[in-house]
C-alpha atoms as one frame of an Amber mdcrd trajectory, in Angstrom:
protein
  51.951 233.528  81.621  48.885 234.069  79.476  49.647 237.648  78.233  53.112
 235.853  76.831  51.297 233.526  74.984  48.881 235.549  73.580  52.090 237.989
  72.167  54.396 234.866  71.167  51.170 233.298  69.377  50.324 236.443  67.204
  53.780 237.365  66.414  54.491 233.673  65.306  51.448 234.407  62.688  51.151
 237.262  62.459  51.364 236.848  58.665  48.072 235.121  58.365  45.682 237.421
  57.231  42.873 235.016  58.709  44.425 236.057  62.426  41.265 235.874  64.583
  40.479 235.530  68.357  39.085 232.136  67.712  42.477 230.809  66.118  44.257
 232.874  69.234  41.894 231.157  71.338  42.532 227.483  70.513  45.982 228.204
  70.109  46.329 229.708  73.880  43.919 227.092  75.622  41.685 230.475  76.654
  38.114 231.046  75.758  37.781 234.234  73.590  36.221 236.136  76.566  39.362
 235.262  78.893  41.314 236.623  76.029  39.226 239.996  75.644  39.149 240.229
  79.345  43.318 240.220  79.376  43.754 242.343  76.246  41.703 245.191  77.477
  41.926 245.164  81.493  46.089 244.187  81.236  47.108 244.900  77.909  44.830
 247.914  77.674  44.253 247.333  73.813  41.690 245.636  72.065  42.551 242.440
  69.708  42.437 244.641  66.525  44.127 247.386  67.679  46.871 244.937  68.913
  47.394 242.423  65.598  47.503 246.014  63.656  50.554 247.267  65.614  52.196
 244.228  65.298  51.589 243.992  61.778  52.371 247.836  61.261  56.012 247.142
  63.395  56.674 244.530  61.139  55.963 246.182  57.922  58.666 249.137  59.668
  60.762 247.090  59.835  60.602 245.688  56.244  60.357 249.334  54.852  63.658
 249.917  56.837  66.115 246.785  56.149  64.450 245.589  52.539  63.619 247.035
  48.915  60.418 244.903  48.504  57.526 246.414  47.284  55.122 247.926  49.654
  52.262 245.396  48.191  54.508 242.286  49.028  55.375 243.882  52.675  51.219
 244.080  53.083  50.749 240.682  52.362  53.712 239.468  54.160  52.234 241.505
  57.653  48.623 239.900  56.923  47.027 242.180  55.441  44.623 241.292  52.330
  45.281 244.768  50.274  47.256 247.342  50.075  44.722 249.609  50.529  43.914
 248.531  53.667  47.692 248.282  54.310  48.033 251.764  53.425  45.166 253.415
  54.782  46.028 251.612  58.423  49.714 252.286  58.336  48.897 256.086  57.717
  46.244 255.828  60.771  49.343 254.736  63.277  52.411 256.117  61.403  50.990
 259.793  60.063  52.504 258.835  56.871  51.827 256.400  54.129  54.733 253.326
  53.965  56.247 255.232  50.920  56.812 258.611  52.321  58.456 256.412  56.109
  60.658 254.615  53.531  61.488 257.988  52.374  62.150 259.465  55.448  65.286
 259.901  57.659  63.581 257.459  60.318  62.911 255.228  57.214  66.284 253.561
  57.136  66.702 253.691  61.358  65.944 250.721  63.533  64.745 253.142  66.217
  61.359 253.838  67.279  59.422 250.663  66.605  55.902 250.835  68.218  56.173
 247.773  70.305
């Protein structure tokens, strides 16, 4: 099933912060348009929007079951700063990755996005 692959692929790499619908592409044996095409019609999200909340459910789940440092969870979810870390974890979450590792639901398995 292609929308399989397409998951199994970016959560394999999801640590690559050079993730990009031509590496997904090659990867899947689908041209980047198939891929667009199944993403937005099936999956209703679009690629960014997608390798974000997978990124963003793996960094919950670091800031839940680890004590590394917010910069080393951004880098290990792809991201190339933790700026941009920050600023797009805030966008899905409400709250910056500090103030979730604060929180009750910081240290709770429950409620991951995906």
């Amino acid at each position: 099933n292609s929308i399989q692959r397409i998951i199994s692929f970016c959560a394999a790499n999801i640590g690559d912060s050079e993730l990009s619908m031509q590496k997904l592409s090659a990867a899947v044996g689908l041209s980047r348009s198939q891929i667009y095409r199944i993403m937005s019609q099936r999956m209703k999200i679009s690629f960014p929007e997608f390798i974000n909340s997978i990124r963003i459910n793996q960094a919950r789940e670091l800031l839940m079951c680890t004590d590394k440092s917010i910069t080393t969870i951004a880098f290990e979810c792809g991201f190339m700063s933790p700026r941009n870390f920050n600023r797009v974890f805030r966008d899905i979450i409400g709250q910056s990755p500090s103030e979730y590792r604060a929180s009750p639901h910081g240290s709770s398995p429950f409620g991951i996005l995906i």
